[in-house]
N, C-alpha and C positions, 0 to 999 in steps of 0.2 A: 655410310657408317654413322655419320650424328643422327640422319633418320631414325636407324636403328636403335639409339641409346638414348632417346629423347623420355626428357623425363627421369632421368636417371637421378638426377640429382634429390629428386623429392622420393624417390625409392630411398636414397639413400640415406637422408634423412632419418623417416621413417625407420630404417633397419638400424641406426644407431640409435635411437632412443627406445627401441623393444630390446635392442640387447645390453643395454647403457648398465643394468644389473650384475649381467651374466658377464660380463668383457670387467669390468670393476673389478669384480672377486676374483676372476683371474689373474688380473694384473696385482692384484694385491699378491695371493701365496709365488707368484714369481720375481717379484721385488721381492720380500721377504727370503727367498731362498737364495738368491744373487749376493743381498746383507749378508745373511748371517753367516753363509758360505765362507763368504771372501772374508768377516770378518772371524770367525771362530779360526780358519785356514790361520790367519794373521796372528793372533793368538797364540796358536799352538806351535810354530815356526819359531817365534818370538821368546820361548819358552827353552831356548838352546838346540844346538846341534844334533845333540843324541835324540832327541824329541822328535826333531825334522828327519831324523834318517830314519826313525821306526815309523814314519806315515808313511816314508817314500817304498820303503820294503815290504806294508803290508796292501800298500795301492798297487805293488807289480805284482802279487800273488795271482797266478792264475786265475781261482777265483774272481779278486778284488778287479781284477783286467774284464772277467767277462760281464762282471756286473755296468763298469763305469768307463771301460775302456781301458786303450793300452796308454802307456803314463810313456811321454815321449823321452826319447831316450840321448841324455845331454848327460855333460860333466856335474854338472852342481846342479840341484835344485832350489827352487825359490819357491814360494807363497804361489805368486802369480802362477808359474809353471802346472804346480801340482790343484792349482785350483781351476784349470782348464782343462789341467786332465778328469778330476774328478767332474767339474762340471757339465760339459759340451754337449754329453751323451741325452745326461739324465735331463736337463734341462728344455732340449729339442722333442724327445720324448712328451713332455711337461705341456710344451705350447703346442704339438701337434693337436695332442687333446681336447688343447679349447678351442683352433682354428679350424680341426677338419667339420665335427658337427657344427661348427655356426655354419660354415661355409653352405654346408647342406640343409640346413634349415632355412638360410637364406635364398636359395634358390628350389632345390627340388622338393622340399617341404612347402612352400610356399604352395608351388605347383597340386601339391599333392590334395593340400588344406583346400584349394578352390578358389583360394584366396588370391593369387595371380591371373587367374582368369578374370576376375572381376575388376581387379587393375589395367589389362590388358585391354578390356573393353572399353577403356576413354584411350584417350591421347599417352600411349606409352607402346615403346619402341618391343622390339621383340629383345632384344639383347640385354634392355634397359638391366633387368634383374642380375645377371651375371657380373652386367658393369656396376654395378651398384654393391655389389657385395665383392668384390673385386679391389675396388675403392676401400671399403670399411674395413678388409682384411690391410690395406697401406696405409691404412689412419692409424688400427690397433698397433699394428706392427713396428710402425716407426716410433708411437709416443711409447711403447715400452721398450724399443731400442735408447732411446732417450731416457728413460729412466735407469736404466741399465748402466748407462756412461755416467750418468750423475752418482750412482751410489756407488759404482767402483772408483770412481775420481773422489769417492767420500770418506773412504776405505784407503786409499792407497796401498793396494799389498806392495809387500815386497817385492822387486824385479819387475814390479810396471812401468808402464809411462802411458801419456794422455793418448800416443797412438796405439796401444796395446789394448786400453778401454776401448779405444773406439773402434778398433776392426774385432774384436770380442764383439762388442754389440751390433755392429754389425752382421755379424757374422749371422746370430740369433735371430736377426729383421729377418735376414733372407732362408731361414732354415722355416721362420713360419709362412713366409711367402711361396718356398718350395710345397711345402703337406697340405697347406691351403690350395693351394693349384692344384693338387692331385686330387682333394676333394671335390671341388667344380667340376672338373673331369671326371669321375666317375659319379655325379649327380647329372652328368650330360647324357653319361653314356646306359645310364640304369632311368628305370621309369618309376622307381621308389624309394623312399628315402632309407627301409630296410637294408637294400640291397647294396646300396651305396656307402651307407656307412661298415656294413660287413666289407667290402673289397676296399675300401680307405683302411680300417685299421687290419685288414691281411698285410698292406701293402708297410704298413709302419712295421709292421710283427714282424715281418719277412727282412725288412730291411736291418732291423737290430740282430736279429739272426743270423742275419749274414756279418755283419760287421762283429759276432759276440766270436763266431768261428777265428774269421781270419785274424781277429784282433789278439787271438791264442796261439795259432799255427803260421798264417802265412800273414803278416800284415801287411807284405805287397796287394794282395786279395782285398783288400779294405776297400780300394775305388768302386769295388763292386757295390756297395749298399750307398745310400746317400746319406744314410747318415755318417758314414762314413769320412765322407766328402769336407765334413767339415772337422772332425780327427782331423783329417790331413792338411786343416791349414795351417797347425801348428801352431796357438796363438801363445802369444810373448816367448815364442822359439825364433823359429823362420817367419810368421807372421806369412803364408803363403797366400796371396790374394789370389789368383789363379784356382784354386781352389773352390772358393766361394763366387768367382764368375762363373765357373761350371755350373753349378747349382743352381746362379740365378739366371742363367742363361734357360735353363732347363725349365726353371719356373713361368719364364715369359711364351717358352715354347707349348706349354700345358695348358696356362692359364688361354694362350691365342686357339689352340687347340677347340679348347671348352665353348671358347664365345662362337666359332666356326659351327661349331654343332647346333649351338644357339640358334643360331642365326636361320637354319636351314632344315630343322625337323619340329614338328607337329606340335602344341601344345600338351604337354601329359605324357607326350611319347618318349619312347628313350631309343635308342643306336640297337642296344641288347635285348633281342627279344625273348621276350619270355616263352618259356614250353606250354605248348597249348595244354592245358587241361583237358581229362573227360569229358564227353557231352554230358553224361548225366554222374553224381557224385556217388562213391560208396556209400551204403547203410550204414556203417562201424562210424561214420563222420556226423551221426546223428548227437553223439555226445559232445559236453564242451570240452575233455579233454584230449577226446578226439581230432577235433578241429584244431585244438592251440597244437597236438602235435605233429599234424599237418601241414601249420602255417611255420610251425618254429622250428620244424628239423633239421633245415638248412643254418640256423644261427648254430642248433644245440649242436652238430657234427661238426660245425667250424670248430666252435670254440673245446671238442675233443681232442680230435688232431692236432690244433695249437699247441692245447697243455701237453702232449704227449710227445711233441716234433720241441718243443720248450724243454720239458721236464729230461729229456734226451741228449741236450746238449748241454744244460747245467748240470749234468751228473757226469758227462763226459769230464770234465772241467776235477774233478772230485779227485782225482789223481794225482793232478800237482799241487793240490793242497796239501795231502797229506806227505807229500816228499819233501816239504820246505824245511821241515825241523831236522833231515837227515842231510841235505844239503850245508847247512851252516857246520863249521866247521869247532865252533864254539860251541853249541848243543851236543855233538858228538863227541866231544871230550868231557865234557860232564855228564850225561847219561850214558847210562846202560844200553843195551838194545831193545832191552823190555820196558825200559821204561819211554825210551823214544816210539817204539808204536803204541803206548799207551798217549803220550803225548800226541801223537799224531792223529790219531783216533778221537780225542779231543776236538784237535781242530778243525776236523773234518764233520764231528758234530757242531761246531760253532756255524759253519758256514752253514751248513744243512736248516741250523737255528734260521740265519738270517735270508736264507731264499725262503723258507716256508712262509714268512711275511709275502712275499711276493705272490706266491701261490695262490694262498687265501684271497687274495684283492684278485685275481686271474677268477676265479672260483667264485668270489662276492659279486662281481661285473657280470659275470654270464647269468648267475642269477636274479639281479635285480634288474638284467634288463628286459626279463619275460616279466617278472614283474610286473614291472614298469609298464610293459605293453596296455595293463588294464587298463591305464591311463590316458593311454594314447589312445589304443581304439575307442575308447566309448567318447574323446573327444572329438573324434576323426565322423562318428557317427555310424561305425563298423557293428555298436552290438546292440541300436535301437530294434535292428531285428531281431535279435538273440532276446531280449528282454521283452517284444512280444509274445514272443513263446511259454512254454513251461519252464524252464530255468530259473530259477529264482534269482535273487541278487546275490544270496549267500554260494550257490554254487559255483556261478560266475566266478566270483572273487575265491572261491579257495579252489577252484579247478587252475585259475593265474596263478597263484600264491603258489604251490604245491606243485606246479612244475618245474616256477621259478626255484625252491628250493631244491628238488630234487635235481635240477640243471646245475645246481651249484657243488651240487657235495658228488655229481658223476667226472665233472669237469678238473674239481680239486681230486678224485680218489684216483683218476688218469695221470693227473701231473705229475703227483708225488710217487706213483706207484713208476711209471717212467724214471723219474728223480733217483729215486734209492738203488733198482734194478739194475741201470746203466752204471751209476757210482758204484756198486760191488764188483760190478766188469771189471770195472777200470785200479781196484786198489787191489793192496797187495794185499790185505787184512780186508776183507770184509764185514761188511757192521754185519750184527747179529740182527734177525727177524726185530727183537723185542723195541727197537728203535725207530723199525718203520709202525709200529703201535704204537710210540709213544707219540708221534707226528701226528696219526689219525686222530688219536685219543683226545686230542689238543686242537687239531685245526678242523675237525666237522662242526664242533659248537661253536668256536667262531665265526666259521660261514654261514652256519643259519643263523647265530643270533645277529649278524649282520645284514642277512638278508631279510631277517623279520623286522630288523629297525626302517629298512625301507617300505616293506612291508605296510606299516604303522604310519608311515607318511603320507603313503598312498592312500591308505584309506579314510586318516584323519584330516592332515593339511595337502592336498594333492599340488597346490599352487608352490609349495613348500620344499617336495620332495628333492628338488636338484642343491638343495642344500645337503641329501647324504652325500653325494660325490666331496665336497668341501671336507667334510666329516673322516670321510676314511680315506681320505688322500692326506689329512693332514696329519693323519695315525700313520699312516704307512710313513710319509718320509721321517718324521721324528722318531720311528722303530729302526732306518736305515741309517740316519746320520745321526742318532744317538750317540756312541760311541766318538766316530769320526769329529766330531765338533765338540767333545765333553759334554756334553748335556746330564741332569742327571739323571740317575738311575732309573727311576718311578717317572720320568718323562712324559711315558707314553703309554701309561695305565689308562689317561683317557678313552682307549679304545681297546676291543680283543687282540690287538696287536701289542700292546704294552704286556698285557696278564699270560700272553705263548713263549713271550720274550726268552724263557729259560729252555725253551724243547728246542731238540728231544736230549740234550744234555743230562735234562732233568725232567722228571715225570710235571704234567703240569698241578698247579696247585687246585689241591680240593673245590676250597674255596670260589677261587674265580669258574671253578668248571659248573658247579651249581651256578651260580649269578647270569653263567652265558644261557643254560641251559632254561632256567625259570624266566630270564627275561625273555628268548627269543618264544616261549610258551605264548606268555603276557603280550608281547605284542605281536602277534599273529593273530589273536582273539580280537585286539586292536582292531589292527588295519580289517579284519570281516565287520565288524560292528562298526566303522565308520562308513566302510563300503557302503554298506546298507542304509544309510542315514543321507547318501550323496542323492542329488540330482545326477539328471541322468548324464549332462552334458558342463561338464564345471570348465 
């Protein structure tokens, strides 16, 4: 066993100071959101009774349930309480993100680049690289568990105590330790880092999906997802440790799994083999859109069936939203009936408002990670041939560009059309046509001027580009917990998520729809005219 891990240590090394950026700015918008969480929760608790009871009633709304989880179910609420409900989910979500792709850049990336072969070739163990990134995933994990305890012990909400912070962050250590294991293991068991990171985040997708179900209908059914798992520790309820031993039990079993495989197959190789190809390739594959849609059919069909197996069960959900105004007892004695399904009708567009944020970023991700690809292949040295050919640079790059958009607005027009269709099933009033137009009317220019901003990155500042993820991740949460935390109004104009903010309630405004529209023009011209200005190999 140390044979095998020899050396590990300067692997590891190494792998914290190339990710010492990327792990930083992570840790940063996760501290950030832990603050301001617990602190704006505190705030508005603090704020009286009746205050605290209308967060507690609009966080159990079906909806508000399948968004963030189900809110545990106690005599009295507290700060603490309702900020583990709202937290747990979105937060594990949050750091899956940035452990599962390190996890694989750290190992099957590595592999991939050549770069571990050359390492391999002195004095380094076979294992070394797993262990090494293995390690780095318990270094990140613990110093931001530890950050985590220091700023809720800095906060002190309501109905804490120091062992409440600390198996709270705990809890978190071992949720990134768990999606981190799952990623090793499927960079074990795949021979590319494509493929590995599609079956890492199927396996997050799936698991919030299962926990958005049962967290509606059976919450006995919640064991079944792992995020799940940690829902049920109940933290400043029962504070259930058992719970989070399952999960890390599980992690240790994955992670032993992962180095097992390590240990014992081929350099480059992977468990899953791939399906032999043609001997000889079709003629229709002579083009470059051709081949991106050859190489990218398997991302583009995932990420359809998501939005639609997604969009399918957030529309389910669209049912008990609109029954909440006929349930109270106090609403019904002051309206009418027409005026409560008008009301209800309302709210049913609010929520509708606030998953289309969701969508868009579903829709902006599928397309900027074809995007993206230009980047990667021509660093990888996948299109030195493609550029001795006839292909220009210009075509290259807008053949990437233009599938990545078009991946984005098939991917978004699947979700929401799922979204609305199932929501009609399910209510007793059905929205009228004119609303699922106002959604598209609203969220196709945000997804491509989003995806042309990455675009623009790609083509101008390429070393740059993983600064869009920061960009519209910090749109996206300050569009969701705007409200929830009082933030104000104009928030989150920063981004095309701030300016959709009113749909489909409201048609979206003129204004911003030009600005999406002329900018994602602008930088789409961008990113082909930097294109063209790159070396080959940046």
């Amino acid at each position: 066993m140390r044979h095998s891990n020899r050396n590990a240590g300067y692997l590891l090394r190494a792998n914290l100071k190339q990710n010492l950026k990327f792990s930083l700015i992570w840790l940063v918008i996760l501290i950030m959101m832990i603050a301001s969480g617990a602190g704006k929760l505190e705030a508005a608790f603090a704020g009286g009774v009746s205050g605290s009871k209308e967060i507690v009633k609009m966080l159990r709304a079906p909806g508000m349930a399948a968004m963030f989880g189900a809110m545990p179910k106690v005599d009295t609420y507290n700060t603490a309480i309702v900020f583990a409900g709202v937290m747990v989910v979105f937060m594990i979500i949050l750091q899956a993100l940035w452990v599962m792709p390190l996890m694989i850049r750290n190992t099957r990336g590595q592999e991939e680049s050549g770069l571990l072969e050359m390492v391999r070739a002195r004095n380094v163990g076979r294992t070394a690289a797993i262990t090494a990134a293995s390690l780095e995933l318990l270094i990140d994990s613990a110093i931001m568990g530890i950050l985590y305890f220091v700023s809720l012990a800095a906060v002190n909400m309501g109905g804490t105590d120091l062992y409440g912070d600390f198996l709270f962050s705990l809890g978190m250590v071992i949720a990134n330790l768990l999606f981190g294991a799952i990623a090793l293991l499927f960079a074990q068991l795949t021979n590319n880092t494509r493929t590995a990171n599609m079956l890492s985040y199927m396996v997050l997708t799936a698991a919030y999906l299962v926990r958005l179900v049962t967290d509606i209908q059976h919450q006995n059914l919640t064991w079944l997802s792992p995020i799940g798992w940690f829902e049920k520790a109940n933290f400043y309820t029962d504070n259930n440790v058992w719970a989070l031993g399952l999960a890390l039990l599980v992690s240790i079993l994955l992670a032993a799994s992962a180095t097992m495989i390590a240990r014992n197959r081929d350099l480059g190789a992977g468990i899953i083999a791939e399906r032999t190809g043609r001997a000889k390739a079709a003629g229709w594959l002579r083009s470059i859109p051709a081949l991106l849609w050859r190489t990218e059919r398997g991302l583009f069909a995932g990420w359809l069936i998501g939005a639609v197996v997604f969009g399918g069960v957030m529309g389910s959900v669209l049912g008990g939203v609109g029954d909440i105004l006929k349930t109270n007892p106090l609403y019904r004695k002051i309206l009418d009936v027409g005026q409560i399904n008008a009301a209800n009708q309302t709210m049913v567009l609010s929520f509708l408002g606030m998953y289309l944020g969701i969508f868009v970023a579903l829709a902006v991700t599928a397309g900027v990670q074809v995007a993206f690809r230009l980047k990667r292949d021509d660093n990888l040295g996948y299109l030195s041939v493609i550029h001795a050919e006839k292909p220009t640079r210009t075509t290259i790059s807008v053949s990437y560009y233009c599938f990545g958009l078009l991946a984005g607005v098939f991917v978004l027009s699947a979700g929401l059309l799922a979204l609305f269709f199932t929501g009609n099933t399910v209510l007793s009033h059905p929205l009228p046509l004119k609303y699922l137009g106002r959604l598209f009317a609203a969220s196709v220019p945000a997804v491509i001027s989003f995806i042309a901003l990455g675009i623009a990155l790609v083509g101008l500042w390429p070393r740059l580009s993983s600064l869009f993820w920061l960009y519209m991740g910090a749109g996206l949460i300050v569009q969701i917990f705007r409200g929830l935390f009082d933030l104000p109004k104009h928030a989150g104009n920063f981004t095309p998520f701030g300016w959709i903010a009113n749909v489909p309630v409201e048609n979206v405004d003129q204004t911003w729809l030009i600005v999406m529209v002329v900018s994602a023009i602008v930088l789409f011209i961008l990113g082909i005219a930097g294109y063209r200005r790159q070396d080959l190999s940046l």
